[in-house]
N, C-alpha and C positions, 0 to 999 in steps of 0.2 A: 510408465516406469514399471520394472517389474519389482515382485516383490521380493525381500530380500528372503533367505533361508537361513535354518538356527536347527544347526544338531545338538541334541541336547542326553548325554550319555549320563547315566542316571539310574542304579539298580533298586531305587528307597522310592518306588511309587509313587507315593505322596509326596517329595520331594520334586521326580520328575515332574508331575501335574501345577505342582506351583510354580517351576520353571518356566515350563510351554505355555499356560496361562497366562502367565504376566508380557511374557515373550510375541506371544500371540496377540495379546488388548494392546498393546505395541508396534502392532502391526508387520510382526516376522511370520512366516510360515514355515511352524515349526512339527520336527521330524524329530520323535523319542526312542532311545536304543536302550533298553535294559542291562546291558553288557560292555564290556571293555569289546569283546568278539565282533557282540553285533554293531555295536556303534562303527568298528575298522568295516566292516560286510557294507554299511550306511555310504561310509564314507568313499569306499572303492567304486561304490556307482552312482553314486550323486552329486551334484556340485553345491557345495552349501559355502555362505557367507560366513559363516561364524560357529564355532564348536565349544561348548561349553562339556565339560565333563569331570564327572567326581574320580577323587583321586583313588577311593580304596572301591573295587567291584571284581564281582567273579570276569574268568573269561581272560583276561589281560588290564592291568590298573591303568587308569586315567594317565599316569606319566609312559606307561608302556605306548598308548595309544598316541599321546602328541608326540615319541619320539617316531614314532612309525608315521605319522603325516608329514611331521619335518626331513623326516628319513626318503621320501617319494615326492619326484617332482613334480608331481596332478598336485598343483594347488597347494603347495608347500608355505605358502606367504598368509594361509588362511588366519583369522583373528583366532588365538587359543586363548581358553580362560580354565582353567585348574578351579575344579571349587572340594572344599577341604575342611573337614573339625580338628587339622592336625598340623596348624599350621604352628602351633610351636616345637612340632616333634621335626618338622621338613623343613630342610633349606630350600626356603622358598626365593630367596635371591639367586641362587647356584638353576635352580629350575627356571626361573623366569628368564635368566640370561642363556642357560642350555639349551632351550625347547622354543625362545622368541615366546614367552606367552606374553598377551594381551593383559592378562593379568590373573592373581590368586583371590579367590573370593572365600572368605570365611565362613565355615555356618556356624552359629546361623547368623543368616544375610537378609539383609532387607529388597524387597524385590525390585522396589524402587532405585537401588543403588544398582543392581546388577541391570536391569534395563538402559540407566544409563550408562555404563561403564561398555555394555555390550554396543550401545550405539553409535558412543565412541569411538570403541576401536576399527567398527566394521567403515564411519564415514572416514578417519583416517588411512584404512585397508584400502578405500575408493579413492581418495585424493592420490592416493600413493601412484595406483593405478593408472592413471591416467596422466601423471607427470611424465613429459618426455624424460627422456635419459640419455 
């Protein structure tokens, strides 16, 4: 079985590292973009399972970046998860139904919630997958 992949878009360093870490003892192989820019540069040539990305970063913001995956049909079905300290200032209903996110994750978050919330969505992204149609 191969292993799954986890973009993890992330300008707060330490933020990122607890991300990938948890993501990683988890058993995702996981790939970190400092940027709105570099995580789209990430995602143009790699195939990854699952995209986590904070909403406010230089470069182009976390909502620029899932509109532009949804926006391209390489992989448009991928699990999005929005993570966010500003989740009362954004309609995060209005984004989760515009962009198909997987879901909005709060910070601060517990890592144990976002490992399984990300599990989640990448085994229902796989079920999906493989359902005739």
């Amino acid at each position: 079985m191969d292993l799954l992949k986890a973009l993890v878009v992330e300008d707060n360093v330490p933020m990122a590292s607890v991300l990938a870490f948890n993501l990683h003892k988890a058993g995702f192989v996981v790939v970190v973009a400092h940027s709105g820019t570099g995580g789209l540069e990430l995602f143009a040539t790699e195939d990854f399972d699952v995209v986590l990305t904070d909403y406010q970063m230089p470069g182009c913001s976390g909502e620029e970046l899932c509109r532009t995956i949804r926006g391209g049909s390489r992989h448009a079905d991928v699990p999005l998860f929005l993570i966010t300290a500003k989740t009362y200032e954004l309609d995060t209903e209005r984004l989760c139904s515009e962009l198909q996110l997987s879901g909005v994750l709060e910070k601060p978050f517990s890592p144990k919630h976002v490992v399984t919330a990300v599990q989640a969505a990448v085994m229902t992204a796989s079920a999906s997958a493989v359902e005739p149609r």
